[in-house]
VEXLUMKOL-867622 format. One record per residue (C-alpha): x, y, z. Coordinates in steps of 0.5 Angstrom, whole numbers, plus 500, padded with zeros to 3 digits. Each point is the difference from the previous one (the first is absolute). Layout:
! residues N
<atom <X Y Z>>,
...
//
This chain:
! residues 632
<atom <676 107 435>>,
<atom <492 501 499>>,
<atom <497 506 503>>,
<atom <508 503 501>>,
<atom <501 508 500>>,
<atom <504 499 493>>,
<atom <494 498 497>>,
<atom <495 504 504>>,
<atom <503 506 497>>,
<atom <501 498 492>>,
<atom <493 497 501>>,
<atom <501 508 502>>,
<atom <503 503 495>>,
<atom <497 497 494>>,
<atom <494 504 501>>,
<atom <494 501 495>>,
<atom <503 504 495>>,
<atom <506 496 499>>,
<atom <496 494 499>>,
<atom <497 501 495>>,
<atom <502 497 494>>,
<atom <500 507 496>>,
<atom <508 501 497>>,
<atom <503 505 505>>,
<atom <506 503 502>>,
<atom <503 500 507>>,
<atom <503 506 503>>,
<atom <504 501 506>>,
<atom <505 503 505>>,
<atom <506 497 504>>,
<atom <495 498 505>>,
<atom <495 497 496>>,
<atom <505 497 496>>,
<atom <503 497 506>>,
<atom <493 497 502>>,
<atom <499 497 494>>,
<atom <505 497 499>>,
<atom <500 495 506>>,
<atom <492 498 497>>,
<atom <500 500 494>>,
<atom <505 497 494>>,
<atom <499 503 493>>,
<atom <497 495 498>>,
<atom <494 500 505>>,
<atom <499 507 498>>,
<atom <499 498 492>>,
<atom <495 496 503>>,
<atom <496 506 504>>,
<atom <500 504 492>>,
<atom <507 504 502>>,
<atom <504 501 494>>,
<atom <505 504 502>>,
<atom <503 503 506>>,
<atom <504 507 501>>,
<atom <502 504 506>>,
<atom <496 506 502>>,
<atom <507 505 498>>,
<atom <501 496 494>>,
<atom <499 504 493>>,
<atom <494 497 497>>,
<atom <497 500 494>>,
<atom <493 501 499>>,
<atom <495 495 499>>,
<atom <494 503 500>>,
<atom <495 494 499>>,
<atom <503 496 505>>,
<atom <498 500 508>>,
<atom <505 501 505>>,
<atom <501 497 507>>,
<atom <504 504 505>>,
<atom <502 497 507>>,
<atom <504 506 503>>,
<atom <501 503 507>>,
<atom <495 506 501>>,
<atom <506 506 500>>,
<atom <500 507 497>>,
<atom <506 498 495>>,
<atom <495 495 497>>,
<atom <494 503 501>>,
<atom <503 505 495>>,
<atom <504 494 496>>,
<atom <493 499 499>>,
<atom <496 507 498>>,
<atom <506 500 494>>,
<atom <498 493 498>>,
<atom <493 503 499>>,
<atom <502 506 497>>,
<atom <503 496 495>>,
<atom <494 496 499>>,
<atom <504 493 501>>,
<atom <496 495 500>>,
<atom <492 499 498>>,
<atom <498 499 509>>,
<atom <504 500 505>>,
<atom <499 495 507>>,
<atom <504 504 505>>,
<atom <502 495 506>>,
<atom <503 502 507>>,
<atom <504 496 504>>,
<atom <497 504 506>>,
<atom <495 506 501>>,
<atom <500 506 496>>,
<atom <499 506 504>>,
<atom <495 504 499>>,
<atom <505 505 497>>,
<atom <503 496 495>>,
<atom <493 498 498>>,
<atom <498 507 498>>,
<atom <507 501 497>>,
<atom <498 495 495>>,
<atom <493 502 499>>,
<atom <502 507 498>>,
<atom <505 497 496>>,
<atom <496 496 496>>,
<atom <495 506 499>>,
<atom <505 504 497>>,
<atom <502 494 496>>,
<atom <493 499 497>>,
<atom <501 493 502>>,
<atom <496 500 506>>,
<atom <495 494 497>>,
<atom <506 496 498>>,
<atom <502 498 508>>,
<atom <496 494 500>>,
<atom <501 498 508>>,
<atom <505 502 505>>,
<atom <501 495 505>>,
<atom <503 500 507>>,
<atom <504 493 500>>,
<atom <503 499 507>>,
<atom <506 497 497>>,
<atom <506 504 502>>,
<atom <503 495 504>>,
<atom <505 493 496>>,
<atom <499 493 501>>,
<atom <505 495 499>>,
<atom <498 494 502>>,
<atom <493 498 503>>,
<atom <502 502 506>>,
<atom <505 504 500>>,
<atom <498 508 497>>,
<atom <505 506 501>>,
<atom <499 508 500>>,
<atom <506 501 496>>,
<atom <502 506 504>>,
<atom <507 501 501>>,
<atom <504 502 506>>,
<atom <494 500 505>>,
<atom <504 498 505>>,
<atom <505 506 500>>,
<atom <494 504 499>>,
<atom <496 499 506>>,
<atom <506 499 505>>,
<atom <504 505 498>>,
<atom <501 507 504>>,
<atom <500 505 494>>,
<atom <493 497 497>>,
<atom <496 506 500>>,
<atom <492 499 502>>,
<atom <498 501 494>>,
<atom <505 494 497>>,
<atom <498 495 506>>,
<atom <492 501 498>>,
<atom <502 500 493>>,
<atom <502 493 501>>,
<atom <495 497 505>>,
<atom <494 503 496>>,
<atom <503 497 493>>,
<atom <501 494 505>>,
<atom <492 501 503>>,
<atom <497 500 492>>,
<atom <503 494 497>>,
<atom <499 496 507>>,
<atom <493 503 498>>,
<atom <500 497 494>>,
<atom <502 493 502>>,
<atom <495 499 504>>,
<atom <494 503 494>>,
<atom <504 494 497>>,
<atom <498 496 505>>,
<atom <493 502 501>>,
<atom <500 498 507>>,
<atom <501 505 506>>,
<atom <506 498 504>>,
<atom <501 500 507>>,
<atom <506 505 502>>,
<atom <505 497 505>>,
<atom <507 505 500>>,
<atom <504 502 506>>,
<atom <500 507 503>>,
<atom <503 507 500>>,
<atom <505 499 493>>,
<atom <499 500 492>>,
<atom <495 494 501>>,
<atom <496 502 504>>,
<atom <499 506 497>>,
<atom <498 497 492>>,
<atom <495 495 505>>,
<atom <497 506 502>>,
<atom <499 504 494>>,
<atom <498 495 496>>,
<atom <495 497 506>>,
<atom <497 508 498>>,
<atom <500 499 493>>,
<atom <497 493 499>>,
<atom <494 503 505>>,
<atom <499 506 495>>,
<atom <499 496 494>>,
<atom <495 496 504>>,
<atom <496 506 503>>,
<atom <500 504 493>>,
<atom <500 494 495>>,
<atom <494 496 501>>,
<atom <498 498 493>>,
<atom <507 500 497>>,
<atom <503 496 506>>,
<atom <506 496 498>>,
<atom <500 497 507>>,
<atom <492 497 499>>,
<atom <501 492 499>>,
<atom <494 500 496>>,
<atom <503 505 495>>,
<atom <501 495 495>>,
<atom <503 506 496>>,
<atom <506 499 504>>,
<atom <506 495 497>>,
<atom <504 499 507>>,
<atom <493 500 504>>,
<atom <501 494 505>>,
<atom <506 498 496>>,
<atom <504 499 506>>,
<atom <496 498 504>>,
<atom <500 492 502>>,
<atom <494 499 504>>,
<atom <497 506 499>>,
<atom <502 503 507>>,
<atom <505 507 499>>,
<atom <507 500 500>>,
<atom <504 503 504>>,
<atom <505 506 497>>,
<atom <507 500 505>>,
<atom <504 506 500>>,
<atom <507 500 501>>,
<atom <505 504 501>>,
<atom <508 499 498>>,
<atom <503 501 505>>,
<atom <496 494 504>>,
<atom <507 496 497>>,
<atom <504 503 496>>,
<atom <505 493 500>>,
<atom <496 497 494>>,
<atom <502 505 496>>,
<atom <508 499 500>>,
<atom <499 493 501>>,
<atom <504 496 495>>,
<atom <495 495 498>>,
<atom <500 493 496>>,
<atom <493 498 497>>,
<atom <499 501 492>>,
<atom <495 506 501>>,
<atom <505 504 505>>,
<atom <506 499 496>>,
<atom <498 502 494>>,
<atom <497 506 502>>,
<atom <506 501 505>>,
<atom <505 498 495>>,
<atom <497 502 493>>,
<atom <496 506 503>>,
<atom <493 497 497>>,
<atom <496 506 498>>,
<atom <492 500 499>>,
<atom <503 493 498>>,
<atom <504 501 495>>,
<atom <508 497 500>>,
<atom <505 503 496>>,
<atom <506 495 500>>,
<atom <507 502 497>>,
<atom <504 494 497>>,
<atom <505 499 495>>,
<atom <501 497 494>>,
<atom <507 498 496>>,
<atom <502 506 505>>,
<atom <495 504 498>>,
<atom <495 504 506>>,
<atom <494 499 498>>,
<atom <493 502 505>>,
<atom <494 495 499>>,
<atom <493 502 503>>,
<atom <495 495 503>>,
<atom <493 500 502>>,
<atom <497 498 505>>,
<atom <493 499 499>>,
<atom <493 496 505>>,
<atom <501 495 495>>,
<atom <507 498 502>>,
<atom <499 493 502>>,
<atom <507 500 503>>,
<atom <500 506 504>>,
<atom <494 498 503>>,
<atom <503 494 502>>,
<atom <506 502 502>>,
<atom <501 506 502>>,
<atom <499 499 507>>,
<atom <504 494 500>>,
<atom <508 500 503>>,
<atom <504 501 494>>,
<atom <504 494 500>>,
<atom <493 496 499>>,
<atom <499 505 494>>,
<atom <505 497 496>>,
<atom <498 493 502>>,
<atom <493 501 497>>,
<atom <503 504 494>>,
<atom <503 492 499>>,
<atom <494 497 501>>,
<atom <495 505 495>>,
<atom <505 499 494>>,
<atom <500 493 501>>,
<atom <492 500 501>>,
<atom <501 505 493>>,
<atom <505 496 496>>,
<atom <495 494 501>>,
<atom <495 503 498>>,
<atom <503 502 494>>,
<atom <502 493 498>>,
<atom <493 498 500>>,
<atom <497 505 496>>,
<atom <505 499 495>>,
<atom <500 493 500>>,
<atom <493 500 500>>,
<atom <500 504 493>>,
<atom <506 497 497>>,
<atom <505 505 501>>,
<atom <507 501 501>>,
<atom <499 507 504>>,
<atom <495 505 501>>,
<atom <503 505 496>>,
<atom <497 494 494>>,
<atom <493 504 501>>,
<atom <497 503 494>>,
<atom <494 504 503>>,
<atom <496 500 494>>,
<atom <501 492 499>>,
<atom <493 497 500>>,
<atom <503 493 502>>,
<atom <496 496 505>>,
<atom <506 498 502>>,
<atom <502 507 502>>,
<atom <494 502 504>>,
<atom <502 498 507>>,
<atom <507 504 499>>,
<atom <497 506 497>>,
<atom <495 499 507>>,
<atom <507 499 505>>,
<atom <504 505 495>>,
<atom <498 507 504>>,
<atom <500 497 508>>,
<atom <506 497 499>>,
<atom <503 507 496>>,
<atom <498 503 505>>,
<atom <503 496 506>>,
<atom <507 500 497>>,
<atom <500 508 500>>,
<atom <498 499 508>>,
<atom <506 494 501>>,
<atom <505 504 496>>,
<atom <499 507 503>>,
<atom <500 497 507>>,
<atom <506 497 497>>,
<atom <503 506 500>>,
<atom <499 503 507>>,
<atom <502 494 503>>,
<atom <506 501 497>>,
<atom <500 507 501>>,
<atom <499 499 508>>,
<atom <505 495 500>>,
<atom <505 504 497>>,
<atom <499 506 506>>,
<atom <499 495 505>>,
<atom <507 497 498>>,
<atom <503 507 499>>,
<atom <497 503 507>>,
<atom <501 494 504>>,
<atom <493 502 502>>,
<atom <498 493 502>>,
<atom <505 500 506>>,
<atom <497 507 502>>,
<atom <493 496 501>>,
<atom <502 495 503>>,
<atom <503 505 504>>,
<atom <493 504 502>>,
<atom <498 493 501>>,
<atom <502 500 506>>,
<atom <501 507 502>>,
<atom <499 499 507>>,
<atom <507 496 501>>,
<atom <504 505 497>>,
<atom <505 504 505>>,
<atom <504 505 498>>,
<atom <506 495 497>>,
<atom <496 497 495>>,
<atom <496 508 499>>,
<atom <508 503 499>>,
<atom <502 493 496>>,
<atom <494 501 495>>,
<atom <502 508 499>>,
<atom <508 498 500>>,
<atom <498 495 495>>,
<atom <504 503 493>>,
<atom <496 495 495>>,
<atom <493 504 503>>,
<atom <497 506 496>>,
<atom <499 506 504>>,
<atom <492 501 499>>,
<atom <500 493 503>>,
<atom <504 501 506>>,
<atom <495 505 500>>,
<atom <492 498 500>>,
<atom <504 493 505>>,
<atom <503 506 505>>,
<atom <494 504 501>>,
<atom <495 494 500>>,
<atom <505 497 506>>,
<atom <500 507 503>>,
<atom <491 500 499>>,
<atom <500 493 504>>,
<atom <504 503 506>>,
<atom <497 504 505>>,
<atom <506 503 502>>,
<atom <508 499 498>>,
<atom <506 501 505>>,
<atom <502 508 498>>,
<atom <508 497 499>>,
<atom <497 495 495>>,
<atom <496 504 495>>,
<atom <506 505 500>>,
<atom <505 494 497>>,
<atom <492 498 496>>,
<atom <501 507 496>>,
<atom <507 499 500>>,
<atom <500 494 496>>,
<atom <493 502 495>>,
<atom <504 508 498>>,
<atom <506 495 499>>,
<atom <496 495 496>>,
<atom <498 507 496>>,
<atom <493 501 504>>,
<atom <497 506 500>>,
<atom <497 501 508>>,
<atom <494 504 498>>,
<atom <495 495 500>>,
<atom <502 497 508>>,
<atom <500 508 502>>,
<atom <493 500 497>>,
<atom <499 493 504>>,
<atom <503 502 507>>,
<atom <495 507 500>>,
<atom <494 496 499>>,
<atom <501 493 503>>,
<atom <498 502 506>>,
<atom <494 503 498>>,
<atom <497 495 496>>,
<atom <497 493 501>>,
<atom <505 495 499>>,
<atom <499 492 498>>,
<atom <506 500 498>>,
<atom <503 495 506>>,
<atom <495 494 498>>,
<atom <499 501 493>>,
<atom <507 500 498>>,
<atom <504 496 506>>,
<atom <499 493 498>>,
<atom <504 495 503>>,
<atom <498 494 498>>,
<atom <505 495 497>>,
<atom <495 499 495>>,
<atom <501 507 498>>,
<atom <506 499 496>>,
<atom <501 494 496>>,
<atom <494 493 500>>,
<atom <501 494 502>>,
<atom <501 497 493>>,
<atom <504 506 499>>,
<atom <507 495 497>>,
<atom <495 495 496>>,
<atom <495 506 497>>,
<atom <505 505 498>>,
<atom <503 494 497>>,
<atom <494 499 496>>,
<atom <499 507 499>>,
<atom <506 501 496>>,
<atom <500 494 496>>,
<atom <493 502 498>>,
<atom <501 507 498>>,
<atom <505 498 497>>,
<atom <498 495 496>>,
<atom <494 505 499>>,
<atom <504 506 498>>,
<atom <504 496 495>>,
<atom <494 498 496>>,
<atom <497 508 500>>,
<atom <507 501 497>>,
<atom <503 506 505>>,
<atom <504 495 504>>,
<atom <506 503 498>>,
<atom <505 502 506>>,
<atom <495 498 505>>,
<atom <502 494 504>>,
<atom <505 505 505>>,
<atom <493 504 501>>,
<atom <496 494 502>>,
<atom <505 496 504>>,
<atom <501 507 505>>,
<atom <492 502 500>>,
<atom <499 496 507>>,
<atom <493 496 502>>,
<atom <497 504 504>>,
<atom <492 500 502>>,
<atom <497 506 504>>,
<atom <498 497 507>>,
<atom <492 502 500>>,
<atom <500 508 505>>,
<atom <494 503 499>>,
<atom <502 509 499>>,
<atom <497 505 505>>,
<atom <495 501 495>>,
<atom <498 494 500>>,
<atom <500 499 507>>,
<atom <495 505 500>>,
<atom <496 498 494>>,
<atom <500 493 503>>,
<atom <497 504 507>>,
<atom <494 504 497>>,
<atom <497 494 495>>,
<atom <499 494 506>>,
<atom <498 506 505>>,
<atom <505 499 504>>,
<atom <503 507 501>>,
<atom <500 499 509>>,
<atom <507 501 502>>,
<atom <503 502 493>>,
<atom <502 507 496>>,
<atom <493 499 497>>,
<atom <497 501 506>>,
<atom <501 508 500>>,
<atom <498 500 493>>,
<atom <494 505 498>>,
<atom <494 497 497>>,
<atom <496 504 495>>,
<atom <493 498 497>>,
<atom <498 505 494>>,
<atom <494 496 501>>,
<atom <498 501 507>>,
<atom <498 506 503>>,
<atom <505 507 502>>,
<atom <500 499 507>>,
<atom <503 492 500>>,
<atom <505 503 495>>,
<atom <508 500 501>>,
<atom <498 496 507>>,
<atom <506 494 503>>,
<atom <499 493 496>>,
<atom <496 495 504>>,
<atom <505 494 502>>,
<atom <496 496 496>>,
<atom <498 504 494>>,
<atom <496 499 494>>,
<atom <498 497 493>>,
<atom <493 505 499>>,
<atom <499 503 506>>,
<atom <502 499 507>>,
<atom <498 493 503>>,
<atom <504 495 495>>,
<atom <507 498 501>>,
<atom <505 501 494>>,
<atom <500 501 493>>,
<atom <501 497 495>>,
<atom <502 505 494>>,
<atom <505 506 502>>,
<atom <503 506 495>>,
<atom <507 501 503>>,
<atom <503 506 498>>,
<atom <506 503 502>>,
<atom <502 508 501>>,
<atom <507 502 498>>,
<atom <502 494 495>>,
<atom <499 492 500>>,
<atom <503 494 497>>,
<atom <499 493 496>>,
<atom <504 497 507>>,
<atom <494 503 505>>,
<atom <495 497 494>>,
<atom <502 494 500>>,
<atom <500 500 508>>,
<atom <493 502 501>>,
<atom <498 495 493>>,
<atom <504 494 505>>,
<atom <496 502 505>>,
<atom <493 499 496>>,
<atom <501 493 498>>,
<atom <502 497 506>>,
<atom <494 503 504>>,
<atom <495 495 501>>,
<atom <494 504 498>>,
<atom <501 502 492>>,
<atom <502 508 501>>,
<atom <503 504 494>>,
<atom <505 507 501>>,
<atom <500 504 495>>,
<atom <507 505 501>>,
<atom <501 506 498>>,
<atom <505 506 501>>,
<atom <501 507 498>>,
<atom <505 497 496>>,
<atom <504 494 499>>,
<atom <507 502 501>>,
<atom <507 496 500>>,
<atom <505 500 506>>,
<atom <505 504 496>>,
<atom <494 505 499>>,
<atom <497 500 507>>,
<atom <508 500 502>>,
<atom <501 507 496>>,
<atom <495 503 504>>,
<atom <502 499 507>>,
<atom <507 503 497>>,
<atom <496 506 499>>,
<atom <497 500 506>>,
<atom <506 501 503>>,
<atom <503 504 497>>,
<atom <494 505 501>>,
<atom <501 499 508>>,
//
């Protein structure tokens, strides 16, 4: 996608020094890695000089006639990693990259450092990226933080762990919007974590306006600046909406049947990367795979329902194998394995043309392969397709289907689990004999009650919209109205497609239990909000209370009630058309995919780029509800 923060931030990253085509070598810490990784393939980074890549905490040799690039995080640890790098005289210069501001402190550290080691002159240049922060896809980013939620929520936090937390949340948002180059408006409810991050980072994109005038990252004529106007779609400022997690909780447990959700709920896809343990003459073996921007199917499919995933694996192969046979045809071979790539043959021109783009695409289709099956085989073994036709249609369950579904022995007890507390979330008050024989039922499913006791203690003091996000009733919600002719289809399909990828062994009972189920289109509470604050219609909805902050206006209007009809670059235009949706305490690819939904159908062009303090699964964000109840 053009001007998305994906590519905002590697036009970022490639900075001067890393673009020359001076051979290089690239050195990185754990962070600097994981953002790298997610821009940068290896062979991208040969094109840019770069030769060799090490870790920062790795023994290195010398190699004294080579400059190095570093790209880490400005810590003492590392300031100090690096005073022995110079001390041994690595490398010929050194280009130091920090994914965020050094302190002043840590700057004279590093410069006695570099006196002491007669190496001062090496240091080349030392740059202030404002990177520290992952994007996975165009418009999905993550902090990669972990356990955010239990952090800020939990009564042993100390104010110290808390402001740790929300000034680490404060500078990498700061860094997303130094991507962007545009100042944002500041929409966030009041009195908790949100409202406390939107004021601080107010403060601090006013102190780098007030202190910066020559080196302003947010001035649009600063041609200097990758990210600036990137995302900004007709020029107007983008709204930046800061959400708390406890807006609805729901989402997080939800089980859910769209290819993203799945493969991150199911395969635990992390900085999207799958790890997949199949087995093979009945050995276990682990495969890795690789999502990247690039993944054709991905970027199609992923927020597709997954029966109509493996429709379209169909129809990719076919599309693949006849284009196969028209190259090999065309070149009078029998198969592309017959290529010879040092063959000069007029005849081989146009299979040596088509040989890397259709390589590639069978790579993607087999891998894709692979996790379909994977899906299938939890789905099947966890009944997971019943558990969302289920929550489909929450607001129709009673307490004999609730009590039915936790009895059921077929079940596994961490479902029974995420279905139970979702169906608590989305009622606003549950008879006191029924959650008695509730609880009954989940401890003898072997469910720990922390996380409902964690529940209980909050439910009343946090905003719910769990009621209309999640009780849909609509006859819709479970099945479609070509339900028997498309599952009839849809297994044929797969299975035929299966067959001919050559994984179809012991399959069949898997397909013909997996049920075809669409998800009715609801629009989640964040979403609801989201929908509100850009068409500029927030009178009458949560939104309406929400605090709008200007980092560009003056103090005085600063932290004043959102007008009903808020604004694009000031107050007097109606919406917005670019909005930076970031969630305190944890996200997922199901409220993505909601908010992306909404952008599409919106008649006026928008773009939602989301984000979190981390991308987390149901089992993750579960674990820490259980720990918050234990510690209550």
């Amino acid at each position: 996608m053009s001007g998305s923060l994906r590519q905002a931030q590697k036009d970022g990253l490639r900075a001067p020094q890393l673009v020359e085509t001076v051979w290089k070598v690239l050195v990185y810490d754990k962070a600097g890695q994981d953002i790298i990784s997610q821009l940068l393939k290896v062979n991208e980074l040969r094109e840019n000089g770069v030769t060799v890549h090490m870790p920062l905490y790795m023994d290195r040799q010398p190699l004294s006639d080579v400059p190095a690039v570093y790209f880490i995080q400005p810590t003492p640890e590392n300031i100090k990693r690096i005073a022995e790098d110079l001390s041994k005289n690595l490398y010929e210069s050194y280009y130091l990259n920090f994914t965020y501001t050094i302190s002043r402190n840590l700057l004279e550290e590093l410069a006695a450092a570099s006196i002491a080691a007669n190496s001062s002159v090496q240091i080349a240049q030392v740059y202030d990226q404002y990177l520290n922060y992952i994007t996975l896809e165009d418009c999905l980013f993550s902090l990669n933080f972990t356990d955010t939620y239990k952090v800020l929520n939990d009564a042993a936090s100390t104010d110290r762990m808390i402001d740790s937390v929300t000034e680490n949340i404060v500078s990498s948002l700061f860094s997303v919007i130094a991507t962007m180059g545009v100042v944002p408006i500041i929409r966030c409810p009041r009195g908790n974590a949100a409202a406390n991050v939107a004021t601080k980072l107010d403060q601090r994109i006013r102190d780098h306006i007030m202190n910066s005038r020559n080196n302003n990252l947010f001035s649009e004529s600063n041609s200097g600046s990758a990210g600036v106007g990137a995302l900004s779609l007709t020029g107007s400022r983008p709204v930046l909406i800061l959400l708390d997690r406890n807006l609805d909780l729901g989402s997080m447990l939800n089980h859910t049947w769209t290819y993203s959700t799945l493969v991150h709920d199911l395969l635990d896809l992390k900085l999207n990367r799958v790890v997949i343990e199949t087995e093979d003459k009945g050995r276990k073996q682990k495969k890795q795979f690789d999502i990247d921007a690039t993944d054709f199917f991905w970027n199609k499919n992923s927020g597709n329902p997954f029966p109509q995933v493996a429709d379209d694996v169909n129809s990719e192969i076919t599309r693949y194998k006849k284009d196969v046979d028209e190259v090999t045809k065309s070149s009078g071979l029998t198969s592309l394995e017959d290529v010879d790539p040092n063959s000069n043959a007029e005849t081989l021109k146009y299979a040596l043309t088509a040989l890397p783009e259709l390589t590639d695409r069978k790579r993607t289709l087999d891998m894709h392969m692979n996790i379909a099956t994977a899906l299938f085989q939890i789905i099947n073994d966890r009944k997971l397709d019943a558990f969302f036709a289920i929550e489909e249609a929450m607001g129709k369950q009673n307490k004999a289907t609730v009590l039915e579904t936790l009895r059921d022995a077929e079940k596994k007890a961490e479902d029974k689990h995420r279905f139970f507390l979702v169906f608590y979330l989305s009622r606003e008050d549950i008879p006191k004999e029924d959650m008695t024989e509730y609880e009954e039922a989940l401890v003898t499913a072997g469910v720990s009650l922390g996380a409902l006791s964690y529940l209980k203690s909050v439910k009343s003091f946090i905003k719910m919209a769990a009621a209309s996000t999640i009780g849909g009733t609509s006859a819709n919600a479970t099945t479609s109205a070509n339900s028997s002719d498309f599952i009839g289809t849809f297994t044929t399909k797969l299975r035929g497609t299966l067959d001919s990828a050559g994984v179809s062994g012991g399959l069949d009972s898997i397909i013909s239990n997996v049920r075809n189920l669409l998800p009715t289109r609801k629009d989640l509470a964040s979403t609801r909000i989201v929908e509100s604050i850009m068409e500029g219609n927030t009178a009458g909805t949560d939104a309406d209370e929400y605090l709008l902050l200007d980092p560009k206006a003056s103090r005085a209007l600063a932290g004043k009630p959102s007008p009903s009809k808020p604004a694009v670059g000031g107050p007097g235009k109606a919406g917005y058309q670019n909005a930076v949706v970031f969630v305190i305490g944890g996200g997922n690819y199901l409220e993505y995919q909601n908010l992306q939904d909404y952008a599409q159908r919106s008649q006026q062009k928008k773009r939602i780029t989301y984000g979190s303090t981390e991308i987390v699964t149901a089992k993750a964000f579960l674990t820490q509800l259980e720990s918050l109840g234990g510690n209550r």
